[in-house]
C-alpha positions as CSV (number, residue, x, y, z in Angstrom):
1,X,101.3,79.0,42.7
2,X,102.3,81.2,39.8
3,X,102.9,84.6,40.6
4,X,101.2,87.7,38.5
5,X,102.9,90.3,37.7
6,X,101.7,94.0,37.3
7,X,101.8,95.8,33.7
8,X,101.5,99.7,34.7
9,X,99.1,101.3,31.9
10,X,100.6,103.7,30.1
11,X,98.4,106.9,29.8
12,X,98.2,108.4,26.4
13,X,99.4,111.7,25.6
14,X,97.1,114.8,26.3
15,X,95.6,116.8,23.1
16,X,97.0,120.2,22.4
17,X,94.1,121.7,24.1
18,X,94.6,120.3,27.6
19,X,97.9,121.3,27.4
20,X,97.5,124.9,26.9
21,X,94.6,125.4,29.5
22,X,97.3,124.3,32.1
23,X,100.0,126.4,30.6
24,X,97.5,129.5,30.5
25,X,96.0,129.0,33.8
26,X,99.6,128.2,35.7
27,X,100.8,131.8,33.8
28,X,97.2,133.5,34.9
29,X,98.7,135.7,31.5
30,X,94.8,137.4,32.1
31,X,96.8,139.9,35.1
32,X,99.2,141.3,32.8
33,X,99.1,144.2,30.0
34,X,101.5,143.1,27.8
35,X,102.8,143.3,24.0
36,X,103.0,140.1,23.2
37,X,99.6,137.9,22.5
38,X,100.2,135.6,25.1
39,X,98.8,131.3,24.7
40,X,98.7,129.5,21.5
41,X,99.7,131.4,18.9
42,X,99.8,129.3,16.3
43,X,97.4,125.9,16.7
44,X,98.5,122.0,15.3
45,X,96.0,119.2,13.7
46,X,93.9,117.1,16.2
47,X,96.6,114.7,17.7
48,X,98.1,114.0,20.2
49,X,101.4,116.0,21.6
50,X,104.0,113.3,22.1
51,X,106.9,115.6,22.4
52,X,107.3,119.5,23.4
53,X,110.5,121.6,22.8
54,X,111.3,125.3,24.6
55,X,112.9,128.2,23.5
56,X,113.5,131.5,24.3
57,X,112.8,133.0,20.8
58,X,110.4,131.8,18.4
59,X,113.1,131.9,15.6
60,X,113.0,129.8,12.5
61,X,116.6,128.1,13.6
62,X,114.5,127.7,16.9
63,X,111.8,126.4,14.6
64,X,114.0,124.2,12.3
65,X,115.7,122.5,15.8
66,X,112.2,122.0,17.4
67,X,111.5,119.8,13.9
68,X,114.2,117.9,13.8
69,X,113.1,116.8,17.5
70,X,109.9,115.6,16.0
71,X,108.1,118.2,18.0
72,X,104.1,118.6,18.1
73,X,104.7,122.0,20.1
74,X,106.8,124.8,20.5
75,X,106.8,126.7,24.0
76,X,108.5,130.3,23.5
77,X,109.3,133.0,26.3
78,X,109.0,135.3,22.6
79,X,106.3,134.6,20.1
80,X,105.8,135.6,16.9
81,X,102.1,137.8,17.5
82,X,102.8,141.0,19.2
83,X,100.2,143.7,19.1
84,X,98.8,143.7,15.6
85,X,102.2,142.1,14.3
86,X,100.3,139.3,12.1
87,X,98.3,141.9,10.8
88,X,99.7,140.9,7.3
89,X,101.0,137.2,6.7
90,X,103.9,138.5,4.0
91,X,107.9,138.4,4.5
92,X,109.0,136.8,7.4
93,X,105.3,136.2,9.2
94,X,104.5,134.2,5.9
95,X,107.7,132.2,6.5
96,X,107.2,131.5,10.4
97,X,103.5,130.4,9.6
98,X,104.4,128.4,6.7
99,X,106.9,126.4,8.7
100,X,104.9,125.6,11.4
101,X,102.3,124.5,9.3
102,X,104.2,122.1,7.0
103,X,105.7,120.3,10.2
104,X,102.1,120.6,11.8
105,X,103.6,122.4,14.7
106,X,102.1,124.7,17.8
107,X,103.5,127.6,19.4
108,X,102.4,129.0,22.5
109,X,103.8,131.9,23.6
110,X,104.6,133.6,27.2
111,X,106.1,137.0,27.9
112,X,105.9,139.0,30.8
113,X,103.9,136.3,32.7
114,X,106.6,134.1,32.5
115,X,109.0,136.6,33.6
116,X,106.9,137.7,36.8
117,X,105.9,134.1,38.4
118,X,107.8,133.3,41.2
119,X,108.6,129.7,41.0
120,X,108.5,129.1,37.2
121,X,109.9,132.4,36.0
122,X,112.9,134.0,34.6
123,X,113.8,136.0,37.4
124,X,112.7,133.3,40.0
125,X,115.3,131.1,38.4
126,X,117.9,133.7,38.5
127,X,117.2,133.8,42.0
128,X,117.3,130.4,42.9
129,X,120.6,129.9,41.3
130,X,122.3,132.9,43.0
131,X,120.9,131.8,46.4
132,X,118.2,134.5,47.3
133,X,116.3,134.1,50.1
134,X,113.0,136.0,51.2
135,X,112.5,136.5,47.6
136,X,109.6,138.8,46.8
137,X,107.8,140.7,43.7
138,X,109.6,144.2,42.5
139,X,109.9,146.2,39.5
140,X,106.4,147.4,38.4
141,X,105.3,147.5,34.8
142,X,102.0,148.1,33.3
143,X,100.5,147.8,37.5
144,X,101.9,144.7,37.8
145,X,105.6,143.4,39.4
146,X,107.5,141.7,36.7
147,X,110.7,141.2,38.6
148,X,111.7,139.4,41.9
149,X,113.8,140.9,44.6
150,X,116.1,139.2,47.8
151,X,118.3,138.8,50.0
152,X,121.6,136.6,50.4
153,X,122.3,134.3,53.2
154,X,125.1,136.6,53.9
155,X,126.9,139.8,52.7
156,X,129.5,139.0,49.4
157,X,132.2,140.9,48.2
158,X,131.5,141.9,44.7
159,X,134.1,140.1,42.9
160,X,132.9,137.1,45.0
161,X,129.4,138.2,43.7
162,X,130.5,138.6,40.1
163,X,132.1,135.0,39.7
164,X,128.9,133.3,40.9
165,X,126.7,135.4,38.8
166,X,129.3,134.6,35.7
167,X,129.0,130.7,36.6
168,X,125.2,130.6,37.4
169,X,124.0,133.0,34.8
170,X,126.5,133.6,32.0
171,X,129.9,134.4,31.9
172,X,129.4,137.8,29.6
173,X,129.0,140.3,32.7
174,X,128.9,143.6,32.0
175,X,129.5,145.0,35.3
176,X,128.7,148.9,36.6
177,X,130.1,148.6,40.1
178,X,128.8,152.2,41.6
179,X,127.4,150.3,44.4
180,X,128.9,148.7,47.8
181,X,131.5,146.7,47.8
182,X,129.8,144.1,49.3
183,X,126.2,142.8,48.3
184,X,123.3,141.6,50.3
185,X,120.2,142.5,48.5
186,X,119.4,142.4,45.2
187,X,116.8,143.0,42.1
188,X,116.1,141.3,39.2
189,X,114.6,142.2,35.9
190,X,115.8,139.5,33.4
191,X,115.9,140.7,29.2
192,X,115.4,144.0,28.4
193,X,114.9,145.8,32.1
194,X,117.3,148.5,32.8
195,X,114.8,151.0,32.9
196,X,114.0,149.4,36.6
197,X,117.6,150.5,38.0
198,X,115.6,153.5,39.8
199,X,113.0,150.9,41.8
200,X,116.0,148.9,42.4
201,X,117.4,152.1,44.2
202,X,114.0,153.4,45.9
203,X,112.9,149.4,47.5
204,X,116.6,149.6,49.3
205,X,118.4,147.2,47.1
206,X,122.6,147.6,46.7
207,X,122.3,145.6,43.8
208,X,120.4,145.5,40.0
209,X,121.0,142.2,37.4
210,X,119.0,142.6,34.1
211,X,119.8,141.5,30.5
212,X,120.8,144.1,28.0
213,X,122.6,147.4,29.5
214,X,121.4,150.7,28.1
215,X,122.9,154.2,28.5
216,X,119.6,154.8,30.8
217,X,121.2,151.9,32.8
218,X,124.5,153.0,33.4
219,X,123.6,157.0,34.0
220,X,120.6,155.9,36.6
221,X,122.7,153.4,38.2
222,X,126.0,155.8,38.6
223,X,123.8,158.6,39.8
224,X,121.8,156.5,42.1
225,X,124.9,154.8,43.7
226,X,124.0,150.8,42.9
227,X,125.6,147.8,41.5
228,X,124.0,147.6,38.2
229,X,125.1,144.0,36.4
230,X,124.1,142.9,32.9
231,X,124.2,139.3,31.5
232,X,122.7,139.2,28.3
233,X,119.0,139.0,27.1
234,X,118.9,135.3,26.0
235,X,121.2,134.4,29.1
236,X,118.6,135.7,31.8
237,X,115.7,134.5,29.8
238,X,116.5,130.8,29.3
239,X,115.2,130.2,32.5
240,X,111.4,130.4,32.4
241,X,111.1,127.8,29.4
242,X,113.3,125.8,31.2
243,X,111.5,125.4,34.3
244,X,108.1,124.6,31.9
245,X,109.8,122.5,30.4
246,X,110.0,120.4,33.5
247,X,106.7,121.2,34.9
248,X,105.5,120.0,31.5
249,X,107.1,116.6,32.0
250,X,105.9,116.6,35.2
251,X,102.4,117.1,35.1
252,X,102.0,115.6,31.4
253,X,104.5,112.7,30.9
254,X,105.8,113.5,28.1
255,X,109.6,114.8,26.7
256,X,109.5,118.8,26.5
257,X,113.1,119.8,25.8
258,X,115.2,122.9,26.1
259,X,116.6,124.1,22.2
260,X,119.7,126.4,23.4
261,X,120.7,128.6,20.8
262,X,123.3,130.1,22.7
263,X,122.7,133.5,21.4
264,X,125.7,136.1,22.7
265,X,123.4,138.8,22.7
């Protein structure tokens, strides 16, 4: 008797539309007051999205290397429609628009949603890599927690501290070491949160990472007596389009890939 073998059906790739109703419901981007015009941002034709690339910034090289991936849409931690930003479609609006039209490419966008969620966010991945544990919201902004705070398995010495955050997070540390010498529990506001030293200080925490420093930063976190460390704004922000990058190929099938620009700042 001949045997049969089994041909698995390959499911066609979703619409643009499906895709962002996950993405938006996932981010729940409704709970947050935030600058940035979070969901599509910019729409494709009627087809369907074979391929997604994610970026932190919704540059034109970020643009220009999403294109030459053959992507049908762009996922960006920062979009290009921020308050009334696209008021006017001159300058460099006309040449964002005009790009993504001519390679009939998306953009949905995702700001402070995507730092705040606690398994696909920013600061949930910085977390993760630096091996919190009882990891919780912190940092209010605008009512709502946009960072994540916890606890290490056990107490490290700061340089100890310092080489794992270089190795998991970037190796440009800027380092304010007004704290203890040895750190157990500790905030995080990835990009631009320095401002959030002072909760750091009032939930109990030894210990503050963030993105850019500030003089704010450095006077809050040397009057306050905490470890204040800062790894760069890109650095601490590749994390959230990372990780929907994955849940995109997970839920969806299809390639979404990580453009890293690198950017030192």
């Amino acid at each position: 008797m001949a045997r049969t073998t089994k041909t698995k059906t390959k499911t066609a790739p979703p619409d643009l539309a499906t895709i962002v109703a996950a993405l938006d419901t996932v981010m729940e981007s409704e709970r947050f007051q935030d600058a940035s015009n979070n969901g599509l941002q910019v729409s494709c034709s009627n087809k369907p999205i074979s391929r997604v690339c994610c970026g932190v910034d919704a540059s034109l090289a970020c643009f220009e290397a999403a294109a030459a991936q053959g992507a049908d849409l762009l996922v960006c931690h920062h979009g290009i429609s921020w308050g009334s930003s696209l008021k006017h479609i001159t300058g460099l609006n006309y040449r964002h628009i005009e790009f993504l039209i001519a390679h009939d490419m998306a953009l949905w966008a995702c700001h402070l949603p995507l730092d705040a969620h606690m398994e696909l966010g920013n600061n949930a991945g910085i977390a993760q890599v630096l091996g919190l544990r009882r990891c919780r919201p912190f940092a209010i902004y605008n009512g709502t927690p946009i960072g994540v705070a916890g606890t290490l398995a056990r107490p490290l010495a700061r340089e100890a501290f310092e080489q794992r955050l270089a190795k998991a997070v970037s190796p440009r540390v800027e380092a304010m070491r007004f704290g203890p010498p040895r750190i157990r529990n500790v905030g995080i506001v990835a990009g631009g949160g320095a401002s959030s030293v002072s909760q750091a200080f009032e939930a109990g925490l030894d210990t503050f990472i963030s993105g850019e420093a500030t003089l704010q930063g450095y006077n809050l976190a040397q009057q306050l007596g905490i470890n204040a460390y800062f790894c760069g704004h890109y650095a601490t922000e590749r994390f959230g389009v990372q990780a929907l990058g994955r849940w995109i190929e997970q839920r969806f099938g299809i390639p979404a890939t990580f453009i890293d620009l690198q950017v030192p700042y």
